[in-house]
N, C-alpha and C positions, 0 to 999 in steps of 0.2 A: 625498263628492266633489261632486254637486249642490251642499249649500249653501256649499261654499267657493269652487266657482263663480259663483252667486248674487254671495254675498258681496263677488266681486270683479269683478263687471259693472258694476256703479251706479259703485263709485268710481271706475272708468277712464273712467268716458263722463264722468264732471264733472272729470275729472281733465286731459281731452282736450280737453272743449268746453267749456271757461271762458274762455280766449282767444277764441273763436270767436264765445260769446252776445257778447260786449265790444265786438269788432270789428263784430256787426251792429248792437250800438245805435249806435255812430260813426257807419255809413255810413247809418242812418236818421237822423241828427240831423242830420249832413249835406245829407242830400234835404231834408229837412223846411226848409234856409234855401235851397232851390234848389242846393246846391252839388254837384259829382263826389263828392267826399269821400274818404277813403281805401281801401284793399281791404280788404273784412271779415277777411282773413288776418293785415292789418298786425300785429295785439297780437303774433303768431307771427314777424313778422319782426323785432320789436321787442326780443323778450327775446334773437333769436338775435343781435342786436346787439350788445348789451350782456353777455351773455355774453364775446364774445368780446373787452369792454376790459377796458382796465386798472381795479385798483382804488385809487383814495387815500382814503386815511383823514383825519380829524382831525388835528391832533396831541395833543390834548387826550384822547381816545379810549380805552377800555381792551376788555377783552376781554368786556366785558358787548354793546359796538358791533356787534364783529363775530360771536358769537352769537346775536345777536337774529334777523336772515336766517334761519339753519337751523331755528333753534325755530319760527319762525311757520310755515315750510313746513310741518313736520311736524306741527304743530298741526290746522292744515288739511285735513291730509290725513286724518288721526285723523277728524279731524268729518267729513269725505265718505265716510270708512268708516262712519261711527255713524247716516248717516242715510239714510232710504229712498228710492231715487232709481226705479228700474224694477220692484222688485221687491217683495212684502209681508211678506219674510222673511229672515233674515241671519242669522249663526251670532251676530252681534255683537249683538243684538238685544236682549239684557241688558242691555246696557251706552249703549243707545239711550235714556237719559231725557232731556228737555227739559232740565232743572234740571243734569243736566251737560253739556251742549250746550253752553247757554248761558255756564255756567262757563266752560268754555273760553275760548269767544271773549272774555268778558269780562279771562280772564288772560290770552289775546293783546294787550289795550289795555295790562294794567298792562307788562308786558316794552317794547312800543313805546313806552308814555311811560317808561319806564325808561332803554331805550335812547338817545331822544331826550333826555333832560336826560344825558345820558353825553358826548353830542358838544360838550358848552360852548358852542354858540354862539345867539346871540341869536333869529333867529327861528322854530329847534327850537323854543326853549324856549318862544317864544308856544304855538306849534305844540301843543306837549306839556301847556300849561295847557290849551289849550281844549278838548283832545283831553282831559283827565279830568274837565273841566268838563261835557264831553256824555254823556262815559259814567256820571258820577253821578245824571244825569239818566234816561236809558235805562233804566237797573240796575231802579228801583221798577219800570217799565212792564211791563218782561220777566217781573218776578216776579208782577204782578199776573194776566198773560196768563197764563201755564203755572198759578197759581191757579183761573182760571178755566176752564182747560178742565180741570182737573183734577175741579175742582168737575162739570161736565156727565158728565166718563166714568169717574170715579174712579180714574184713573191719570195720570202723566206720560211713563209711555213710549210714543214716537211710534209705536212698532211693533202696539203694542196698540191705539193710538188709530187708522192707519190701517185694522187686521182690523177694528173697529168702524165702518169707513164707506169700504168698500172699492170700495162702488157711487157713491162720493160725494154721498151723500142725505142721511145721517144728522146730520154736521155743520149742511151748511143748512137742515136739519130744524128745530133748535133756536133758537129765538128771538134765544137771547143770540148765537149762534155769529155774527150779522153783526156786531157789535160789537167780538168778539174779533177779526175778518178785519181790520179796518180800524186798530185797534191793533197788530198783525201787521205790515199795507204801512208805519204810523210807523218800528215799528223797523227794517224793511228798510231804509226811507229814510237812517234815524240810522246804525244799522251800516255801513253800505256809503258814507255819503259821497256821496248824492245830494242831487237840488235836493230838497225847499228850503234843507238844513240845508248843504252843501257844494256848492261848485262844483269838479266833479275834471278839469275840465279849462282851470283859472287857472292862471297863476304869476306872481300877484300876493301877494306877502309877509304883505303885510298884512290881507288876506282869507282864506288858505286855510288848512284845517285837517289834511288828512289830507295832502295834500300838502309840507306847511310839515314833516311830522315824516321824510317823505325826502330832503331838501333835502344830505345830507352825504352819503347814500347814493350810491353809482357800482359801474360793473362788474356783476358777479356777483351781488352783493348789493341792489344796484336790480332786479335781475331777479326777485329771488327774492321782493322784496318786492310787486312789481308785482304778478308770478303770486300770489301768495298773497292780493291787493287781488280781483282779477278771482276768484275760486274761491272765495271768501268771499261775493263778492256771488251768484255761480251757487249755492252751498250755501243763501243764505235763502228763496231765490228758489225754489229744490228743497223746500225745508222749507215753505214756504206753501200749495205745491200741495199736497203731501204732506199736509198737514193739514185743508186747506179744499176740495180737491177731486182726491181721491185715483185718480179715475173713469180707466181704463183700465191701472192698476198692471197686474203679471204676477204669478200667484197659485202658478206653478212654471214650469220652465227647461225651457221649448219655443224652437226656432229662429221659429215662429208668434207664442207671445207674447210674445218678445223684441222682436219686427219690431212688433208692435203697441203698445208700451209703449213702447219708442224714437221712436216717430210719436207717441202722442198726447202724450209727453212738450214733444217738440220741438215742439209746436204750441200747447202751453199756454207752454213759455218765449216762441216768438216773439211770442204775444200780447201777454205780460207787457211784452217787453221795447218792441215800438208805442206799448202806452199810456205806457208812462217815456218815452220818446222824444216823445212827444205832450206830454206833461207837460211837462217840462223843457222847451220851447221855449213854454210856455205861461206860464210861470209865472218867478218869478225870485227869487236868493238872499236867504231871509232876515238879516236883521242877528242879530249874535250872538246878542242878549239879547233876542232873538226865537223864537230854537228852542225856550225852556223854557216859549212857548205853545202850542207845537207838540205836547209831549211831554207838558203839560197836558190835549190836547185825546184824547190818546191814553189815561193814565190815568182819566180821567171813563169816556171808553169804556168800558175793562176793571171797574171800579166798576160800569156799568152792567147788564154784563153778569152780574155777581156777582151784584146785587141784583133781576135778573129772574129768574136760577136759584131764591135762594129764593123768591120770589115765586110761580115756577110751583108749587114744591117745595108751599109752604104751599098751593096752591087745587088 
């Protein structure tokens, strides 16, 4: 009974406060241009909005369209169960490897551009080229990373790699592990649809990526997408700490260290989410055929980090 409580702590707190981290980076990007900005709540009023209209489809449109909503939810949701958010241990904890994590999400792209060339219209489909044009790109990074750390701890399962650095020391221990961290934050970037690679909050046709592939979407189904946009980026975001600075997880199911785990959690996302917020009003959208130096500069990384492992290995 403990670990299916466990089990089902972590996913309700990312489940609950995905909206929530979204809403504070708004109201810090906001400050950051001097402005009020909206109530960190808003993303929460947003979806209950949209729920509550109507939906028009395409007419072009078939049942692959309106599928696509409910698969990514639950996509999603799969992966916030698969990953360690408060706790070091989860009944699911098997089925917590990197290499199917990442799977996933990656067959979340294929379904969206899927989806997206199903609605026939023109700037989907930019939408949906660029959008597999980044994920082709992404693909090597991700596999080099989960390579690499696998190489430092001789597994890819997150749940064995956080027992292995529980105090969070162990990763930063490792030479190569900075390397890996910052090839980490690239694909956060790329996933999620942040600067430099995305601006997610244009609607400008001709610019946007992740944006351009909801453009048909309404109702119900923009909700579901959004929520599923926002909980994707809380899930990597979860999975970094998780990985790189694991320091204050709950090692069993105390009301104590729940309380403590839920605080140093929320303190490492709000960190997170300052310096994005910082970033992002720093910096500015790169041009398309720009990201694949980006993603460049990410795989060198992971290479580098390989070839320090043996390096250390051999001396």
């Amino acid at each position: 009974m403990q670990n299916i409580l466990i089990s089902l702590i972590s996913p309700l707190v990312l489940l609950i406060t995905a909206p929530l981290l979204t809403g504070i980076l708004n109201k810090l990007r906001a400050r950051i241009e001097a402005r009020k900005g909206p109530s960190i709540f808003q993303p929460y009023y947003d979806l209950k909005k949209l729920l509550c209209k109507e939906v028009i489809l395409p007419e072009a449109s078939s049942w692959i369209f309106k599928l696509f909503p409910y698969l990514t939810v639950i996509i999603s949701v799969c992966i916030a169960a698969l990953i360690p958010g408060l706790f070091t241990e989860s009944i699911l904890s098997h089925f917590s490897d990197l290499i199917f994590i990442f799977g996933l999400l990656l067959l979340l792209a294929f379904f969206m551009v899927l989806a997206s060339f199903d609605a026939g219209t023109g700037f989907v489909g930019l939408g949906s080229s660029r959008e597999a044009f980044l994920v082709s790109l992404t693909e090597p990074v991700i596999m080099l990373v989960i390579f690499a750390l696998s190489m430092e701890f001789n597994t890819t399962n997150i749940f064995s790699l956080i027992r292995r650095n529980i105090h969070g020391l162990e990763l930063i221990s490792h030479p190569s592990s900075f390397f890996i961290a910052i090839a980490f934050l690239v694909i956060i970037l790329t996933e999620a649809k942040r600067f430099p690679v995305d601006n997610p909050s244009t609607h400008l046709e001709l610019t946007m990526v992740h944006e351009a592939l909801l453009l048909e979407y309404s109702g119900k189904y923009l909700a579901m997408l959004e929520y599923a946009s926002m909980l994707k980026f809380s899930i990597l975001v979860t999975m970094f700490f998780s990985l790189f600075f694991s320091y204050g997880m709950a090692t069993e199911l105390s009301l104590e260290s729940f309380l403590y785990s839920f605080l140093t959690w929320g303190v490492k996302m709000f960190a997170f989410i300052i310096c994005i917020a910082l970033y992002e009003k720093s910096t500015a959208k790169l041009r398309l055929f720009k990201v694949p130096e980006l993603l460049s500069f990410a795989m060198v990384l992971s290479l580098i980090a390989i070839f320090a492992h043996f390096y250390i290995q051999l001396w």
